[in-house]
N, C-alpha and C positions, 0 to 999 in steps of 0.2 A: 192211286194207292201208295206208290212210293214216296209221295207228298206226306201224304198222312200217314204212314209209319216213322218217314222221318221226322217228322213234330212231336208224335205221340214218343218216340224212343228221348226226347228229352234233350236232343243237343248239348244244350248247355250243362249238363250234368255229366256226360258221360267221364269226363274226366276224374270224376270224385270215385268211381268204384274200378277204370282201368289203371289209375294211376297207385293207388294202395298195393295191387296186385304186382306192376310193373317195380316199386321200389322194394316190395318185400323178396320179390323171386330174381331180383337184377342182385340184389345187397348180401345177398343172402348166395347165391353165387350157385356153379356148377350144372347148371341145368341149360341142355343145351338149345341154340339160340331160336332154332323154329317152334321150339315148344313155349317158351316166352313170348315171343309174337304172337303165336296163335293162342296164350291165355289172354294176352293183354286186347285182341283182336276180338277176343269173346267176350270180356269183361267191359269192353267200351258202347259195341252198337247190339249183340242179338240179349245180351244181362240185364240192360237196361229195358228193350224193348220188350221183355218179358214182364220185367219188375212195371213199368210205367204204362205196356198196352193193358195185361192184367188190370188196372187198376183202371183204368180211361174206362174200358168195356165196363165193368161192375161197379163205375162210379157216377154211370152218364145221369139217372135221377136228378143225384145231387149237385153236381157241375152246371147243371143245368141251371141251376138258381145260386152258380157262385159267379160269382162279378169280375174277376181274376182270372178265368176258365177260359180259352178260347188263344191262347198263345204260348209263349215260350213255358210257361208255369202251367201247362195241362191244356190237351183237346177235348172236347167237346162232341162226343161221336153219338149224336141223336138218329141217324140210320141205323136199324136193326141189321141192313144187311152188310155195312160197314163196319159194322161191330164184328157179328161173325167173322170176319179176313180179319180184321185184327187181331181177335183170339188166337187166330190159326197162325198167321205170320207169328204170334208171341210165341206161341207154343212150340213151334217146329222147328224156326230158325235156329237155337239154341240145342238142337237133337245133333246133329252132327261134330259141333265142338263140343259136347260134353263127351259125349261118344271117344273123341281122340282122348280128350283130356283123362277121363277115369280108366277108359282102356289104358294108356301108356304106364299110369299109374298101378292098375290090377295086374298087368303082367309082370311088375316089376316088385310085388306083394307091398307096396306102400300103400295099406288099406288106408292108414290116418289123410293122407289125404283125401282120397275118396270119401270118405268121413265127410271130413271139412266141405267138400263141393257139394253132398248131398245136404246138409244143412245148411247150407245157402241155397240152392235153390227152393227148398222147402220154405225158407222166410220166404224168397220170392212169393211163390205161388199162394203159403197160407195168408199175406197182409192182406190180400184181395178177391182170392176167390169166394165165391157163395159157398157157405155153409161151415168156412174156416174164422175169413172176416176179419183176422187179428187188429187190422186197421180198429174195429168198432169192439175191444176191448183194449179200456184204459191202462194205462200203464204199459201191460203186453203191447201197444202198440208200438210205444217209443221205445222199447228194447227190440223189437221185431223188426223196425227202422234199420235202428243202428246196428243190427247185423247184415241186413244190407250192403253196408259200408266198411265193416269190419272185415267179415268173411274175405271178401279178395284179398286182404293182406293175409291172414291167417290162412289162405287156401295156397298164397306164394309161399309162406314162410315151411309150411307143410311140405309143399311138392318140391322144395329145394331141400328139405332135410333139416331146416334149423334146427339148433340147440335151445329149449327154453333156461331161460334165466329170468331171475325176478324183474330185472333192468326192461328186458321183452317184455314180461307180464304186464309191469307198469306202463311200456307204452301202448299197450291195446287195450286195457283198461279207462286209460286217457281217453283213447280216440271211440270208445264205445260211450262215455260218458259223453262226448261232445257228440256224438247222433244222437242220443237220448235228449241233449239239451236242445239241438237245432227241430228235429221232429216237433219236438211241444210248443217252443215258440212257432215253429212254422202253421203249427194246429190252430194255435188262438187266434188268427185272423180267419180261419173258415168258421169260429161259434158259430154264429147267425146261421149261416147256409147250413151247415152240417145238422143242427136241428131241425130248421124247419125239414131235411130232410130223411129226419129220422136217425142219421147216424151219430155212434156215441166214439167221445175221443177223450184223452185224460185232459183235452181242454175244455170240454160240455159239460165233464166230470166237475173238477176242479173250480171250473170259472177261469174266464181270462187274465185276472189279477195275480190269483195267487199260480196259475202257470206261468206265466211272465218270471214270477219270484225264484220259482224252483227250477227252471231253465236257466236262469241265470246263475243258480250255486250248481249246476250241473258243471255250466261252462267253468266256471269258478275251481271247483273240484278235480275239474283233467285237466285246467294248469299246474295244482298240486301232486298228482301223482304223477306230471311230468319229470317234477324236481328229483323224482328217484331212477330216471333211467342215468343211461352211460352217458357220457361228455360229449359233445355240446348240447343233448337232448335239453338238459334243464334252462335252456335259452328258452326254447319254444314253447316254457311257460307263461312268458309276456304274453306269447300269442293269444290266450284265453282273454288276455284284458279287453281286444278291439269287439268282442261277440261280447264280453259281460257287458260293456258298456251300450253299447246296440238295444240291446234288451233290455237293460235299465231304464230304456228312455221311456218304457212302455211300462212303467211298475204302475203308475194310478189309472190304467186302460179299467175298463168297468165291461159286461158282457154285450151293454148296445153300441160302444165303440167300439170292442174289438177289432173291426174291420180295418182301424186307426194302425194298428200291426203291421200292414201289410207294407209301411216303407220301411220300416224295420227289415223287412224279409226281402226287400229289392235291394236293401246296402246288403245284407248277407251273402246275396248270390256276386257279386262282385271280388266281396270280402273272402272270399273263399280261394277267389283265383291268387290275391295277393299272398295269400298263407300257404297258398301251394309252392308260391313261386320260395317264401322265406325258408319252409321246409326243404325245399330242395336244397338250397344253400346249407344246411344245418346238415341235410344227408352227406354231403358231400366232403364237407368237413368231416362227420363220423368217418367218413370212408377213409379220406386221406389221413386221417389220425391213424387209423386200423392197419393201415399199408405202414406207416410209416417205424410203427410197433413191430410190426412182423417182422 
């Protein structure tokens, strides 16, 4: 079981929703250091394994008949009673860090964060559970995505007290346009599967062509509103170029190729690390700009 929690929680992801958390609540300052750890400790293996068993358990149908299913990009959980302990490990592991995190926050009347964590987990549980689904309403799905990936920043930047400014708004703006873009490309290589098993996505919607198109002015659009944060942020609008171009490759994909997407979306998962690693570089400059001001 610990096998398969740790596959179903995603590994190779984990760092896309601890690490938003960890540079908005580290940059952002004043919050002291075990409460940072244990967000960032939340945010990496029980956030995800909520976000990704959720989905395994209520997606096994369709995975079933997806060709991709069965490793690092998604388990495969065709035992009912595998399924059940999955649910349960999603569900519970996450009950005691939340527990610290909004208690530390309610005793201390910073509702806004508590705010912020209860709308993340809510995307959590509604993109997958039965009878929520947002997964299988188009468009709602890839904003439902991309708060996934949002919220931890927005929940660090809340629970350290940030100040909003337009400069802020444009960079989470950005980085919510760039979930919205990666979700939909990510979508168009399951068409096939996801029809035949019933489920709808703004790429079953759409067609895999014209998502291709519109993922790509996605990405395109949060290198633009990058240009309006503070200095050196407007660097990290080159960074939209290596995703527009990725996706580009795939602008004549038709819906019986779709499936043709899917190296698109194995140079993404790599692509992702490099861009963390450039952003880091870019934060750190902000920082030592910021220091250097003061």
């Amino acid at each position: 079981m610990i096998r398969t929690l740790f596959w179903v929680s995603r590994p190779v992801s984990w760092v896309n929703t601890a690490y938003p958390f960890a540079a908005a609540a580290i940059l952002t300052g004043g919050l002291p250091a075990w409460l940072v750890v244990l967000g960032v400790v939340f945010f990496l293996v029980p956030y995800n394994l909520a976000m990704y068993g959720i989905n395994d358990v209520f997606d096994f149908a369709s995975d079933l008949r997806n060709p991709r299913k069965g490793g690092v990009e998604g388990s495969v959980l065709g035992d009912p009673a595998v399924r059940r302990r999955v649910l349960a490990w999603s569900v519970l592991l996450p009950v005691p860090f939340v527990a610290v995190l909004a208690g530390w926050s309610a005793v201390r009347g910073e509702w806004a964060a508590v705010l912020v964590l209860a709308v993340s987990l809510f995307a959590v549980v509604a993109y997958s559970w039965a009878g929520l689904r947002f997964k299988e309403r188009p468009f709602l799905d890839a904003a439902t995505s991309a708060t996934h990936f949002v919220s931890p920043a927005v929940y660090g930047l809340a629970l350290a007290g940030a100040t909003p400014t337009p400069a802020l708004a444009a960079l989470l703006g950005a980085f919510f346009l760039w979930g919205m873009a990666s979700q939909m490309f990510g979508a168009v290589q399951d068409v096939v599967p996801d029809r035949e098993g019933g489920l709808a996505s703004v790429a079953t919607v759409l067609g895999a062509r014209r998502t291709v198109l519109l993922a790509a002015g996605l990405y395109a659009a949060a290198g633009l509103l990058l240009l309006a944060t503070d200095p050196p942020g407007p660097l990290a609008a080159l960074l939209a170029v290596p995703y527009v171009v990725n996706t580009l490759r795939f602008r004549r994909i038709t819906d019986a190729t779709s499936g043709a997407a899917h190296r698109g979306w194995q140079l993404f998962l790599p692509l992702n690390y490099v861009t963390g690693f450039l952003v880091t570089l870019l934060l750190i400059g902000w920082a030592l700009t910021r220091g250097a001001a003061a």
